[in-house]
LOMARKE-185630 format. One record per residue (C-alpha): x, y, z. Coordinates in pm, 1 decimal. Layout:
X | Y | Z .
...
END
This chain:
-2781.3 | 5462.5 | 2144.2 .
-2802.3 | 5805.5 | 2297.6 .
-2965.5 | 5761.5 | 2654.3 .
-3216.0 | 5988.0 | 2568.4 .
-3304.2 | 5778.6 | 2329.0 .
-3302.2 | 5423.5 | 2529.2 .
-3532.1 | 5589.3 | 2811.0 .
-3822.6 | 5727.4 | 2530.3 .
-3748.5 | 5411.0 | 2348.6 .
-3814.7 | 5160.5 | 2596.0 .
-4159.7 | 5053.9 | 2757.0 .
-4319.1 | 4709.8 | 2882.9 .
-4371.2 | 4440.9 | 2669.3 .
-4652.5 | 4202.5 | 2629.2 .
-4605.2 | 4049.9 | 2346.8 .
-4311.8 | 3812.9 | 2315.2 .
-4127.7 | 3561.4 | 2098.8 .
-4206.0 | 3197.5 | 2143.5 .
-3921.5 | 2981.1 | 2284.6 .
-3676.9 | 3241.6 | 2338.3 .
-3435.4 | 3173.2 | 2632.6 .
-3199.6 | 3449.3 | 2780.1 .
-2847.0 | 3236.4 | 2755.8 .
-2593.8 | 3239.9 | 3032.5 .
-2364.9 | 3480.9 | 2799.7 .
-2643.9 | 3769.1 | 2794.0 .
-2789.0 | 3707.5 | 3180.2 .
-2400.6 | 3768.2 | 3258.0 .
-2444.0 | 4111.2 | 3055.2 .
-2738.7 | 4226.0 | 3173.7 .
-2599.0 | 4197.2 | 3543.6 .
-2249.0 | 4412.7 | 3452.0 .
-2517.6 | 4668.8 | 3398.0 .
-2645.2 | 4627.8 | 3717.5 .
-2309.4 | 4634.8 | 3902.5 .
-2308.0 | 5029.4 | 3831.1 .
-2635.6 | 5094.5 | 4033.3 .
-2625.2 | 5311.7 | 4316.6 .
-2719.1 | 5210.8 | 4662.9 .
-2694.4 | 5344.9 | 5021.5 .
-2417.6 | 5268.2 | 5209.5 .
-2232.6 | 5097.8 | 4831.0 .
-2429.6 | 4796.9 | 4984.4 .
-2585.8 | 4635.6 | 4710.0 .
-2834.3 | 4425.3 | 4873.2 .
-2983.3 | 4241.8 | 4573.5 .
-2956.9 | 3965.2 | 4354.8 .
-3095.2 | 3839.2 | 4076.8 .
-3259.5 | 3512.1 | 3994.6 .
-3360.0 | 3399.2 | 3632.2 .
-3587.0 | 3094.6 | 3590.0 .
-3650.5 | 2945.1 | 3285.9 .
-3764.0 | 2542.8 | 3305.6 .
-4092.2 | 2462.1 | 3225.2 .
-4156.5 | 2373.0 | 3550.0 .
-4066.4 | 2698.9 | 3685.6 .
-4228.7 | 2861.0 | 3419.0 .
-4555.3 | 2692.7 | 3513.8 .
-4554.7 | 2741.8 | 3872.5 .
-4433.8 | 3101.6 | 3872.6 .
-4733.8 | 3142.3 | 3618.2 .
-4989.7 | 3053.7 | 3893.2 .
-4797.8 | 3273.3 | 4163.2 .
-4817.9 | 3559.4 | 3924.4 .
-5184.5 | 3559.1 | 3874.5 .
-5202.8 | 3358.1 | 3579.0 .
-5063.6 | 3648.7 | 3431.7 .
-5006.4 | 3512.4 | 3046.5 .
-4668.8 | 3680.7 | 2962.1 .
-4514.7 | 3459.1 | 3225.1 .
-4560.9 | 3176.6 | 2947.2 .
-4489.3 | 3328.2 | 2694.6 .
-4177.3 | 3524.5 | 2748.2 .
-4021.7 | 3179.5 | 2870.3 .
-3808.7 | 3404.0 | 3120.4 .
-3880.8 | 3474.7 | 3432.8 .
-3642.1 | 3732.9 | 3658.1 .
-3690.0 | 3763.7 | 4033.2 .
-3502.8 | 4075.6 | 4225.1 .
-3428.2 | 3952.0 | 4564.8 .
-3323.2 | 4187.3 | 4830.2 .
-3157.2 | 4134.6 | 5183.1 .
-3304.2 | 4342.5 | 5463.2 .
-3058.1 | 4240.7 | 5672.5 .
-2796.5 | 4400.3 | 5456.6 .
-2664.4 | 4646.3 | 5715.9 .
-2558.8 | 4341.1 | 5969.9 .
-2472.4 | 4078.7 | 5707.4 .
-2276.5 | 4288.3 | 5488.0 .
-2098.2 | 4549.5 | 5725.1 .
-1773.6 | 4398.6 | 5713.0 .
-1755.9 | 4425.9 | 5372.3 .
-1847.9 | 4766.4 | 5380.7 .
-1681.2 | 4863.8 | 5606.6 .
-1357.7 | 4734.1 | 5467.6 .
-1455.1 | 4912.9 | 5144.0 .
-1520.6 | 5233.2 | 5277.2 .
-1208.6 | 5263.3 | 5470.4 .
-960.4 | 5115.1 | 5162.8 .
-1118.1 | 5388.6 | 4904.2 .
-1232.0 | 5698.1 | 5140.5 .
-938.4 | 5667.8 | 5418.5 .
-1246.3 | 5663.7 | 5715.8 .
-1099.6 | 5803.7 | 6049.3 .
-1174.6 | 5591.6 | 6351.3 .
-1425.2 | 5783.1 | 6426.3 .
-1570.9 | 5793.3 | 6108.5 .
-1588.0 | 5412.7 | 6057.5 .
-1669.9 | 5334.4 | 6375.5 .
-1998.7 | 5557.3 | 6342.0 .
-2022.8 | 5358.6 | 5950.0 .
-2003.1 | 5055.5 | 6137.2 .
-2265.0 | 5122.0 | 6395.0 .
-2517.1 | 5307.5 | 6144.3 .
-2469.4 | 4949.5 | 5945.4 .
-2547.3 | 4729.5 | 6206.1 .
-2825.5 | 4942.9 | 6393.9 .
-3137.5 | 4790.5 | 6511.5 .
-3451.4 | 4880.5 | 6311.0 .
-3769.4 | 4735.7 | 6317.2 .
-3913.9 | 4539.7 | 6016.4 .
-4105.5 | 4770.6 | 5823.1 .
-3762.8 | 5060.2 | 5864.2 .
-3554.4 | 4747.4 | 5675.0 .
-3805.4 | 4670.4 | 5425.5 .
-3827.5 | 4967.8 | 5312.3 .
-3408.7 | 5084.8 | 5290.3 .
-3389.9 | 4741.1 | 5072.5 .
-3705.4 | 4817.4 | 4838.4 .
-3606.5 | 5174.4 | 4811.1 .
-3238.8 | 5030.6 | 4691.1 .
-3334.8 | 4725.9 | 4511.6 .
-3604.2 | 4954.3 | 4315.6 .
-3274.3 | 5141.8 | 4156.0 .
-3135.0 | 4812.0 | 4027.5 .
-3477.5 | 4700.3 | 3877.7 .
-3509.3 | 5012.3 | 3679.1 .
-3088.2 | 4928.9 | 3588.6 .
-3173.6 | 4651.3 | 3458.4 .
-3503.2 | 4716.7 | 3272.5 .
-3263.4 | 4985.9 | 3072.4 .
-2997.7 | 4697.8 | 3063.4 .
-3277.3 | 4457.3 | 2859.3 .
-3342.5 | 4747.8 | 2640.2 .
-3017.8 | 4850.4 | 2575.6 .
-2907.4 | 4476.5 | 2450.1 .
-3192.7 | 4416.3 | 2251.5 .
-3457.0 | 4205.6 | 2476.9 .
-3818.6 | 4279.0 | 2588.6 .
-3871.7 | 4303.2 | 2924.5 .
-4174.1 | 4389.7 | 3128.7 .
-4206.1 | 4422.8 | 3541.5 .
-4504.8 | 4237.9 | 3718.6 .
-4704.1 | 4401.7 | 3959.9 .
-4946.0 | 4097.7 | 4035.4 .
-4768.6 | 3823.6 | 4228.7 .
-4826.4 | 3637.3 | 4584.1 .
-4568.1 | 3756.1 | 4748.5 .
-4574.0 | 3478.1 | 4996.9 .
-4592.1 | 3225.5 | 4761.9 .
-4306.3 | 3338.5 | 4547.3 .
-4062.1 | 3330.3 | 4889.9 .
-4216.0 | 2995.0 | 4948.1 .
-4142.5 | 2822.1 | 4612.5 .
-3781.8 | 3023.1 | 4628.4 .
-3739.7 | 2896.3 | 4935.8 .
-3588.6 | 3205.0 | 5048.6 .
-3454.3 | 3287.8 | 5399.0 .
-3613.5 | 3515.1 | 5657.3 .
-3443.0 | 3796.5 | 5556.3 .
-3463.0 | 3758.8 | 5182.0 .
-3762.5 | 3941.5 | 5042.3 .
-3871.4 | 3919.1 | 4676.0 .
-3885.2 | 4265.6 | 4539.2 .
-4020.0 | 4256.1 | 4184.7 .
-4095.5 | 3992.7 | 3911.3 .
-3934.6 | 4069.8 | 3558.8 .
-4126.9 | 3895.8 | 3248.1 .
-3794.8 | 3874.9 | 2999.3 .
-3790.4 | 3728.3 | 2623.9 .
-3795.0 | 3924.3 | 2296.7 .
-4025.7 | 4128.1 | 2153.1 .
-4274.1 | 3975.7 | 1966.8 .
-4396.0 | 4226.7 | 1740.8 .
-4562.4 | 4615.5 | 1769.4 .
-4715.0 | 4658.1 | 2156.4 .
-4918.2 | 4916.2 | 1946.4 .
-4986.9 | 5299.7 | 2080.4 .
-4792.6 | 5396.2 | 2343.0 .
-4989.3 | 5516.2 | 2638.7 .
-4977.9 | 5896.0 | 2724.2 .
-4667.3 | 6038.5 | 3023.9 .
-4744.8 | 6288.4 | 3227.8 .
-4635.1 | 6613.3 | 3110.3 .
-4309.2 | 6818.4 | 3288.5 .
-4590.5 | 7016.3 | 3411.3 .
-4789.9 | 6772.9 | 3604.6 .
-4431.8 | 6627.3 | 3728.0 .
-4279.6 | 6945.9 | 3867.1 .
-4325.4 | 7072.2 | 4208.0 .
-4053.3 | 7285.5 | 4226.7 .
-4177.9 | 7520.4 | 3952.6 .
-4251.0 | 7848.8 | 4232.7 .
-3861.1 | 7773.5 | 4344.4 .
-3696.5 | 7798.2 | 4034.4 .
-3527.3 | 8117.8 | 3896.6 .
END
């Protein structure tokens, strides 16, 4: 499929196939998309968590607002981000960067201390939203691409979901993914913006 194509094709689902699971196979698919995402820095401060027991189904239904497709698409995919990234992961890095760009001193050593800066909370919240955000849209492409229905969840307590995850301190949940397969026609598509009302940069162009 032409990517074109995938991007006008896809959209969020809400109507999905009863009992589907996503099987180990596919979840390993959908994340070699995801490998290719850009991110600041080539950190890559995400990971992705798919629950799919009843139980899990059931709590992460109440989290999400009672939210019905929860249920009903039977998977449930949680992007997890670390915004701690910079101190956690600069080794790595910084190993990385100097093996494949040949980093001066210098050059690494200012690497190295951009990595491990001190920032306050809301400066690393943000850097990992803004990168994790680029592997959630990956991935939604990734579902389309192989055939699934997928559809990103904007109503979910936060707090709740880190408790049940039981995730660290600097582990933030970034965005809950409703995955299955489509169930039938999601009916008419709702209007996009037009180039127009997108473009701010018409009075610069030549």
């Amino acid at each position: 499929m032409e990517f074109k194509d995938l991007v006008q094709q896809r959209r969020s689902a809400h109507n999905f196939e009863a009992g589907f699971k996503v099987d180990e196979n596919t979840w390993n698919d959908l994340l070699e998309y995801v490998r290719y995402t850009p991110s600041g820095y080539n950190a890559q401060p995400w990971q992705f968590q798919l629950l799919q027991t009843e139980a899990d189904i059931t709590a992460l239904h109440k989290i999400c607002l009672n939210q019905d497709i929860i249920k009903t698409s039977g998977n449930v995919v949680v992007l997890i981000g670390d915004t701690d990234f910079g101190k956690n992961e600069s080794d790595r890095i910084l190993a990385e960067w100097q093996a494949y760009r040949n980093l001066t001193p210098e050059k690494a050593a200012g690497l190295k201390s951009s990595l491990e800066k001190e920032r306050e909370t809301w400066k690393k919240r943000e850097m990992v939203i803004r990168n994790a955000s680029l592997a959630a849209m990956t991935f939604l492409y990734a579902a389309e691409d192989l055939g699934l229905a997928a559809c990103p969840m904007m109503g979910v307590r936060q707090l709740d979901l880190k408790k049940y995850l039981d995730l660290a301190d600097n582990q933030l949940p970034i965005i809950v993914i409703a995955l299955g397969k489509s169930g039938g026609s999601e009916g008419t598509r709702l209007p996009r913006k037009s180039v127009e009302e997108i473009n701010r940069s018409v009075d610069n162009l030549k």
